[in-house]
N, C-alpha and C positions, 0 to 999 in steps of 0.2 A: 368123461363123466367123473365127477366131484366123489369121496368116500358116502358123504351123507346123499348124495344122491343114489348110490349103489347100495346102500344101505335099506332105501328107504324102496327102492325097487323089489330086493330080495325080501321086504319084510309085506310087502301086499301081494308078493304071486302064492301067499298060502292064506288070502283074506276072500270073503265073500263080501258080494258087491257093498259097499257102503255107499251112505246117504251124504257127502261132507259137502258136496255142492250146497245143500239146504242149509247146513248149518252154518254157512258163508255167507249164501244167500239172508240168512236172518237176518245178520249183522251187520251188512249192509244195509239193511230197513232199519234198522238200532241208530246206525250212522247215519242217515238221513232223516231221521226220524229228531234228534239230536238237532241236526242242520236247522230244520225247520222250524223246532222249539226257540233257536235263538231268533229268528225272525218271527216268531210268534212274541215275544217279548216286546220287540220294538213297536209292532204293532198297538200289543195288547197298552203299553203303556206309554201311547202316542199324548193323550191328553195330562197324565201328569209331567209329560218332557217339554210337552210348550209351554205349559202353564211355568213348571220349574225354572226350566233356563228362558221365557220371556221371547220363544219363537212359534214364527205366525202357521199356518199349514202352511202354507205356500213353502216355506221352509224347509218343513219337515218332510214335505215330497222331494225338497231335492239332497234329502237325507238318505230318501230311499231312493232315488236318482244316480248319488255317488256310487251308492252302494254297485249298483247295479254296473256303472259304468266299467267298475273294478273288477267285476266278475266277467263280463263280455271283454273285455281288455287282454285275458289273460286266458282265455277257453282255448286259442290256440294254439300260441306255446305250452300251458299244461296240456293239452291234447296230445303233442310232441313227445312232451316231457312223460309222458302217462307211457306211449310206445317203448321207448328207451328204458325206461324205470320201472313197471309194470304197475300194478294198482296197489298192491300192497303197500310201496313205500307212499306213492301223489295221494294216498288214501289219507295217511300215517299223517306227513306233513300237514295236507290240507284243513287236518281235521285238529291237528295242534294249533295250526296259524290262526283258524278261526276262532278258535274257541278262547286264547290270547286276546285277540282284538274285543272278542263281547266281554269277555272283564272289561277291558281299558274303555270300553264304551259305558258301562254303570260307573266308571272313574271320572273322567271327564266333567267340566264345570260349563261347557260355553259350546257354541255355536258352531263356532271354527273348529275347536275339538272334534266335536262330532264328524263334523266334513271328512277331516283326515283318518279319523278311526275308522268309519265305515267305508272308506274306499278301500282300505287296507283291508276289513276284513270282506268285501267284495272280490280282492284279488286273493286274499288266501281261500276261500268256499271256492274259488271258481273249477278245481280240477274234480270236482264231489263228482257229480252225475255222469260226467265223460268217466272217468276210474271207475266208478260201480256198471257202467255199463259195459266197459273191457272186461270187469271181470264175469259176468256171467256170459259175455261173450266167449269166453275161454274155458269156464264151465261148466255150462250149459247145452244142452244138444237143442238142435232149433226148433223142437216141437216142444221144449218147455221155456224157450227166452219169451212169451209173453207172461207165462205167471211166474218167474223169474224178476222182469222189468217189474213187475206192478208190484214186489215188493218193495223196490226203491222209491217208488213212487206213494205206494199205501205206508210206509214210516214215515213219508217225509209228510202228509196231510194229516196222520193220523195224530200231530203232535200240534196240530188245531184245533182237533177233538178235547185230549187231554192239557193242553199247555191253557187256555183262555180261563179255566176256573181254580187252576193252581197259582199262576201268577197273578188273578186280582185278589186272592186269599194271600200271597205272599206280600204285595205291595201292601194291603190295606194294615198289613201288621209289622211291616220292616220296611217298608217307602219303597220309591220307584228303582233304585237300583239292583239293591237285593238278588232278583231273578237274576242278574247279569253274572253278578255271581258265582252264584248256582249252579245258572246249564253250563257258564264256560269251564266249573270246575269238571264237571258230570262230562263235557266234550273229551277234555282231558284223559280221564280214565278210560274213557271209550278208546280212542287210538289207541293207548298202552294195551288192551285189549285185545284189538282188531292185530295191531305189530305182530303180538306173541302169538296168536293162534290163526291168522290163517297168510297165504303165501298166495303168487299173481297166478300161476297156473298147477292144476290138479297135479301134472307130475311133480312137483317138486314139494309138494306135504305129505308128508311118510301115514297118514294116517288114511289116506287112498289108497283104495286097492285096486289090483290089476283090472278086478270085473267092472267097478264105477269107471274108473277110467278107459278102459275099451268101447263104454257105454256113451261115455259123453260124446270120445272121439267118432264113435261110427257115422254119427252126424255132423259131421265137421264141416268147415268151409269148402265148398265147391270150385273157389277159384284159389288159383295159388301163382304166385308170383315172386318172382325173384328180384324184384325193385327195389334201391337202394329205399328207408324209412320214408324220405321228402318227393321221392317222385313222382307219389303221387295227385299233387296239389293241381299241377300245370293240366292234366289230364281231367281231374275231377270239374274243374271250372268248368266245362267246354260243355257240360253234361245237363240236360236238362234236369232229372232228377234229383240233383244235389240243388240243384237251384230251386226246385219246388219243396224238399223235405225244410228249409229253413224259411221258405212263407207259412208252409202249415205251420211251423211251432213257433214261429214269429205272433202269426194271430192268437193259437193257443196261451202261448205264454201271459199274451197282452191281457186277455179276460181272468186267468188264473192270477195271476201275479197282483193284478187292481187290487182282487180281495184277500191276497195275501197280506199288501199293506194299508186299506184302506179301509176293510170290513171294518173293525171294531170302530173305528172314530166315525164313519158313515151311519150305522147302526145308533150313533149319540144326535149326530147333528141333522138328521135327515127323516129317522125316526122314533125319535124320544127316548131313544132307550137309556135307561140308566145304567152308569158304569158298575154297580154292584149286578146286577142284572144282565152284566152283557158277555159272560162267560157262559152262559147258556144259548145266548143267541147266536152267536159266535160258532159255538161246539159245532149246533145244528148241519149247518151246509158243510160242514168238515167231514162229520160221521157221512154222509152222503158219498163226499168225494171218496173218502175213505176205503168204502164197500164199492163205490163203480170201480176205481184200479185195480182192485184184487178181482172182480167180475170181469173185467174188460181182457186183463191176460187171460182169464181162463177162458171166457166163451173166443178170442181168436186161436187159442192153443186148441182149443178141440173143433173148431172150422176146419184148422188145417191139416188135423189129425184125420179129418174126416174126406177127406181130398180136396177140400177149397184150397183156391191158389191163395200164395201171399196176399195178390193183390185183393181181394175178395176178404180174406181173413183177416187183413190191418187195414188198410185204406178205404175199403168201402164201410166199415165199422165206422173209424173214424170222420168221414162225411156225413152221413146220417146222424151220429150222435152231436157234430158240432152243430147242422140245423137245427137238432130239439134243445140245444144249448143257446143259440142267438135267441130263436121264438122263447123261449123262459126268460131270455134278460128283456124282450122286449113286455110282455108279459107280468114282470115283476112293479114296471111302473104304474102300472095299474091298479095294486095291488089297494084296499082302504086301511089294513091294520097293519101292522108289523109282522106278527105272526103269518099273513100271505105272502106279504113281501119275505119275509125270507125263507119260506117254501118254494119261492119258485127260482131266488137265489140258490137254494141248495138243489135243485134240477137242473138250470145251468151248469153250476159249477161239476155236479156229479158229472155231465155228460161231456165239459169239457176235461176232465181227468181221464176217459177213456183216448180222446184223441192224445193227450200228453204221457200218458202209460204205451201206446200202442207207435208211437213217433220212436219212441227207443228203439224197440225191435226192430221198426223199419230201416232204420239207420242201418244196424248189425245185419239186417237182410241184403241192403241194397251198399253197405259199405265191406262186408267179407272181413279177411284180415286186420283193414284200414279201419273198425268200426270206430276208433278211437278219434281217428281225424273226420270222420262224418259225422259221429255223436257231438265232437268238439265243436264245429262248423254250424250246428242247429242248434246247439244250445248258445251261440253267440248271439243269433241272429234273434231269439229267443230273451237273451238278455238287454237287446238293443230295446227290442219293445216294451221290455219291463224297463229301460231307463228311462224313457219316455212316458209311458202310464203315470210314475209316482205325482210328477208337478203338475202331467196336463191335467189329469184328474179336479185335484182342486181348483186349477185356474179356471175350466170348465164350470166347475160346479158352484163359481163365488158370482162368475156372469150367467151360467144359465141352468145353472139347477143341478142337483144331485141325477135327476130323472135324464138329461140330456145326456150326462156320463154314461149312464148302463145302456143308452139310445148306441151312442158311440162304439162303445164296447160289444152291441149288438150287431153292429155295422160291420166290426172288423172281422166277427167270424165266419164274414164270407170268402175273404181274401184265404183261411186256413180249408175252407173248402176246397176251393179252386185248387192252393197247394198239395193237397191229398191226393184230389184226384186225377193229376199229374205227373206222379210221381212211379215210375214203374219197379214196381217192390218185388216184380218178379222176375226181373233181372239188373244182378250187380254192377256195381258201378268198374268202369275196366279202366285198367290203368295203358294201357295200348290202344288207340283210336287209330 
């Protein structure tokens, strides 16, 4: 053991419990939150980028196409990378890399620019959600990793709530780039921040004390193993469950992710909304999602507090919530004003936020130690969907309509059924078969 680590030991055995998980935990929702503000920009200012650089949507879905491909590309070597390094530094990095590329992307003159900006910054975001999920994996005692996850989850929507009426007030006074700016500057800071105060596990930040840390550990992981980092890949394949937790967030992702890059130019072209106007309409099904992930960890944290099994406490949540999620997108077609229609967009999207909040925990449930390489593995499979969404969407929607997309999108989230409740959460994944 290191002097600063001895240090740091002798100075919490005369500490009363502290609270420094939460305040890690904040920061991570800070970080993610951050994350999502920059794709909230691309969004928010989809129609002055084609109008500007002269490209079609067809285009600009496969803008958020690259994007995406850069981030599945790269989930499982950062996943790796996450293990070996811990979160504090793939945090640091990722959250530098990214916020690099969204300057260079309000720099940019052209088409082809874009392509390569945004694949690069798809592979620098890609270690975000697997690293925040190791770290309260390693934080966390598992009766709090649901309202733990849902804050990385509740910062990272929460910045669709606030991001859609800050950036059409920031364009309409400094043009489409501006925002780009901004958050990449504001990303920036954030890692310098996140570096300096906090560390990948509770022993090694002097400002834990012996009792928090006794606390987190009493609930520790259940299974332990002596496998070198990679061994456990060949084993995991063979497993039903790993193969079911990446169809549920396959499908999840697929409905979240649409309105991640699609909502605000949908909302223009489908209905009437106007772009001064549509930072409000916008906000709507975000505050929604918002309050279900921070709901969603806590009503499974106190299920399971209450003696429900995992399985009962994350996946049966998540089944029920994605059916009252498909039935609202189907639902929403139906809708005659706007203001319906995106009332029942914001019930969808709420209820698929519980199944995308409560998929993390499952992961760290049914992944142990490894949560890293199973959080990595379903957020691939996760990003696949989301490459897919951005162009089928529009091509979808030029031959058959806006209303046939959320039809579609209605369709998939049966496939995240099926994967839920398949997935057996209540026991881990073993690296010995």
């Amino acid at each position: 053991m290191g002097n600063l680590e001895t240090s740091a030991v002798i100075k919490r055995s005369s500490m009363k419990r502290t609270n420094v998980r939460w305040f890690g935990g904040s920061l991570v929702l800070i970080l993610c939150l951050c994350a999502y503000l920059d794709r909230a920009v691309f969004s928010v200012t989809a129609s002055p980028i084609m109008k500007a650089l002269h490209i079609s949507t067809v285009q600009f879905g496969i803008l958020t196409t690259v994007f995406s491909v850069g981030y599945f590309i790269f989930q499982i070597p950062g996943s790796i990378l996450i293990e070996k390094r811990g979160s504090r530094i793939m945090l640091t990095i990722s959250l530098f890399l990214w916020s690099v590329f969204t300057i260079l992307t309000g720099a940019v003159g052209s088409f082809a620019g874009l392509v390569i900006v945004r694949f690069l910054f798809g592979f620098g975001e890609a270690p975000l959600f697997p690293a925040g999920n190791h770290f309260y994996a390693n934080w966390f005692p598992k009766h709090e990793r649901g309202r733990s996850n849902s804050l990385m989850n509740g910062g990272a929507f929460f910045s669709n709530v606030i991001g859609p009426p800050i950036i059409v007030a920031v364009v309409a006074a400094f043009g489409w780039r501006s925002p780009f700016y901004l958050t990449g500057l504001f990303g920036i800071l954030c890692a310098v921040v996140w570096f300096v105060t906090m560390r990948s596990r509770p022993e090694e930040h002097r400002r834990v004390s012996q009792q928090e840390l006794a606390y987190i550990r009493d609930e520790d992981f259940t299974t332990k193993t002596n496998d070198a980092p990679k061994g456990q890949w060949s084993m995991f394949l063979k497993q039903r469950s790993f193969w079911m937790i990446a169809l549920g967030y396959f499908s999840t992702l697929w409905v979240v992710q649409f309105f991640v890059y699609w909502l605000p130019y949908y909302l223009q072209a489908a209905r009437g909304v106007s772009f001064k106007s549509m930072g409000f309409y916008t906000a709507v099904p975000w505050i929604f999602m918002t309050i279900a992930v921070l709901v969603a960890g806590t009503l499974s944290d106190s299920l399971l507090k209450s003696g429900r099994s995992k399985y009962i406490s994350r996946n049966l949540v998540c089944v029920i919530t994605l059916v009252i999620s498909g039935i609202s997108l189907v639902l929403s077609t139906t809708a005659a004003s706007a203001i319906g229609n995106i009332l029942w967009i914001s019930l969808a999207l709420g209820m698929a936020g519980f199944s995308q909040t409560l998929a993390w925990a499952i992961s760290t449930d049914i992944g142990q130690q490894y949560t890293s390489t199973v959080g990595g593995w379903m957020n691939m499979w996760g990003f696949i969907a989301a490459s897919i969404v951005p162009t089928l969407a529009p091509i979808l929607a030029k031959n058959l309509g806006w209303n046939a997309v959320l039809l579609v999108n209605a369709g998939i989230t049966v496939l995240g059924i099926i994967g839920y409740l398949a997935v057996n959460s209540n026991k881990p994944l073993t690296t010995r078969i």
